[in-house]
C-alpha positions in Angstrom: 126.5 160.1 78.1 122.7 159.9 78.4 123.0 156.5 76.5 125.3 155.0 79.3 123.3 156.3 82.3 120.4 154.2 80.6 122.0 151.6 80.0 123.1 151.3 83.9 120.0 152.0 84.8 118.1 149.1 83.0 121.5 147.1 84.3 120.2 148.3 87.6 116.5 147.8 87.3 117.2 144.2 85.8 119.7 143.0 88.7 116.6 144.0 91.1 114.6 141.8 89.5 116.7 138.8 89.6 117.9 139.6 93.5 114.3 140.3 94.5 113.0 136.8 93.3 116.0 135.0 94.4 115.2 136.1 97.8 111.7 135.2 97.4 112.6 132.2 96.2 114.9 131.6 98.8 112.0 132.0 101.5 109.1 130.5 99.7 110.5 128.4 97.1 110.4 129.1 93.4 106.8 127.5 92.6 105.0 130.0 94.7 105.8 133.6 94.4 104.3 135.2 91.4 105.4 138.5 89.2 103.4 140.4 90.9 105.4 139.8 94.1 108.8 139.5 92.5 108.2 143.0 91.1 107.2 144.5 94.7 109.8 143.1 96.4 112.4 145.1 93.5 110.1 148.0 93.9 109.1 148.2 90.7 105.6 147.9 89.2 104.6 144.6 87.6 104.9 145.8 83.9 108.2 146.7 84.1 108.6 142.8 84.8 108.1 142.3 81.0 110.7 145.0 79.8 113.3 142.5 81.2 112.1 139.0 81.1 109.5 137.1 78.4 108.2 134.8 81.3 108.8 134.4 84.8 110.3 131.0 83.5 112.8 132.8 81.8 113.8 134.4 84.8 114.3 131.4 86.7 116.6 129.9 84.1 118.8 133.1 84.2 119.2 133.0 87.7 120.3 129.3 87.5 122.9 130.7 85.0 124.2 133.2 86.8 124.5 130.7 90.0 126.6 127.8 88.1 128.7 131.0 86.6 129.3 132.3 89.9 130.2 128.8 91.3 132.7 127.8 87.8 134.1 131.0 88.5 135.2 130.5 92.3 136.0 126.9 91.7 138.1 127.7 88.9 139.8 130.4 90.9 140.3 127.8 93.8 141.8 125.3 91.0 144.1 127.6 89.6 147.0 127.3 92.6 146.6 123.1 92.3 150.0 121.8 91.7 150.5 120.3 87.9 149.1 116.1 88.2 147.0 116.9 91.4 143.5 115.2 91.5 141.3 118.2 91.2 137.9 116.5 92.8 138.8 117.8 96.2 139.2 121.2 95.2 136.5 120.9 93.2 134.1 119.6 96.0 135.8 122.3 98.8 134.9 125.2 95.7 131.4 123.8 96.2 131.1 123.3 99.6 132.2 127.1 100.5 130.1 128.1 97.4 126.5 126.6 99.1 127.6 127.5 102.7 128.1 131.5 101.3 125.0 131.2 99.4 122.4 128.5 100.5 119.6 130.6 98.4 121.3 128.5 95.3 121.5 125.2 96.6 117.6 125.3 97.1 117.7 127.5 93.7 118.9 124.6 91.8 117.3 121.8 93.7 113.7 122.9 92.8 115.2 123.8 89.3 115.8 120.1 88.4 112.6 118.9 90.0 110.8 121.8 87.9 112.1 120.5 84.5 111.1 117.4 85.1 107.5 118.1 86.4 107.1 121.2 83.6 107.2 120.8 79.8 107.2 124.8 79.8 110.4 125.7 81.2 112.3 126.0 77.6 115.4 125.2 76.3 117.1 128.1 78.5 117.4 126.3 81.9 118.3 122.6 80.2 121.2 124.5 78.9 122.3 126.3 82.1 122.4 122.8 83.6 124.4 121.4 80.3 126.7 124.4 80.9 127.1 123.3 84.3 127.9 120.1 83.3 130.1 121.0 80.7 132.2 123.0 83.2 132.3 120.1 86.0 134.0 117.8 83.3 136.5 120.9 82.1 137.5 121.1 85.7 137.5 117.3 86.0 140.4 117.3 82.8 142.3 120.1 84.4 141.0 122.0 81.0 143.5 119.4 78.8 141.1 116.6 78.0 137.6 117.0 76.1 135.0 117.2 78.0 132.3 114.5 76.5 132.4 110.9 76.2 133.3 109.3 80.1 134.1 112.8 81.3 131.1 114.1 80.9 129.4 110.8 82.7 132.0 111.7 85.5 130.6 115.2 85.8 127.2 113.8 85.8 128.0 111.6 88.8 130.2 114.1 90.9 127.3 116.8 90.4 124.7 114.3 91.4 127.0 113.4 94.6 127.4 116.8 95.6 123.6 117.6 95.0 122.6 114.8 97.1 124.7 115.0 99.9 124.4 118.7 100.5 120.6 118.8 100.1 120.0 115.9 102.6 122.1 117.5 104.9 119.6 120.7 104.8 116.7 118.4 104.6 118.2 116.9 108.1 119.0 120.1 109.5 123.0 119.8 109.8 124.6 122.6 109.0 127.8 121.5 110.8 128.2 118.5 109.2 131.3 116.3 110.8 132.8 115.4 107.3 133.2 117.3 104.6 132.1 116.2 100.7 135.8 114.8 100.4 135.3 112.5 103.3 132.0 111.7 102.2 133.3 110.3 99.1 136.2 108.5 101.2 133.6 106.8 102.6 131.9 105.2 99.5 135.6 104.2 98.8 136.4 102.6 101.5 133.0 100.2 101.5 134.5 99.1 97.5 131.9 100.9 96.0 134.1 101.6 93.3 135.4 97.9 92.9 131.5 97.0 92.9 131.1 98.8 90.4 133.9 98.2 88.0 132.4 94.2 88.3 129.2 94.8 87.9 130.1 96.8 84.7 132.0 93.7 83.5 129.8 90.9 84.3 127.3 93.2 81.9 129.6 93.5 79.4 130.0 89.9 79.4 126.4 89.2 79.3 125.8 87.9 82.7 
């Protein structure tokens, strides 16, 4: 008994942490706020900081985990009622859509995340790995979980999540919250200029050396 009240309790202390720096970062941005501050906004005191967490860097990279979980989670949820040969992007872009509008804290979360492992050789393997996940779980979706996930799927997933990233973080960057479109429309669009045709030559006038 005494083992399971500690156990919830270091369950406890440890979901302050992360919810006290993902507000913080959600006001100030992840590059600013140090330990010292994550640990009085949780009400703890700054050594218990290191009871949980190696780094503040490690802590970052679990909260990006446990964001792209929660999102797989919901859109995987959403997917599950999608009639059997039904295109799943929509669903899959309405899943994120919903996901960001309920919890904007994450779209800035893993906005600054990206920029962060590019800047930073010190953010370790964990974060690359909550992104690859990420990945990994767009191209599932993308199969309708029937097809393997590398190869061209996986270059789909890289090219939906880099649509939905872009479009939803230059619509807080522009202040519209009330966009008149939603992501599905927004890709419409790029479909209905030929993007896609454009594409498909200029990937065969490569292949054929011009």
């Amino acid at each position: 008994m005494n083992s399971d009240r500690r156990l919830r309790k270091k369950d406890r202390t440890r979901g302050a942490l992360l919810e006290g720096a993902l507000q913080l970062f959600s006001e100030r941005g992840i590059y600013e706020p140090s330990i010292e501050e994550i640990t009085a906004r949780a009400d703890l005191g700054k050594g218990t900081f290191y009871q949980y967490f190696p780094s503040r860097e490690a802590l970052i990279a679990e909260l990006v985990r446990q964001g792209f979980c929660r999102l797989a989670e919901e859109t995987g949820i959403r997917l599950k009622g999608l009639p059997a040969g039904a295109d799943p992007l929509p669903v899959i872009l309405d899943a994120h859509e919903a996901f960001f509008s309920n919890r904007p804290e994450y779209l800035l979360l893993f906005h600054q995340a990206r920029g962060w492992m590019k800047m930073s050789r010190h953010h370790g393997p964990a974060l690359r790995e909550a992104f690859e996940g990420y990945v990994a779980d767009l191209a599932r979706f993308l199969s309708g979980g029937t097809s393997p996930t590398g190869g061209p799927l996986r270059r789909e997933a890289l090219v939906v999540a880099g649509f939905i990233s872009g479009v939803l973080s230059f619509r807080r960057i522009l202040e519209l919250e009330n966009p008149e479109q939603s992501l599905t429309e927004d890709l419409a669009v790029l479909g209905k200029r030929g993007v896609r045709s454009a594409l498909s030559k200029k990937g065969l006038q490569a292949k054929n050396g011009r």
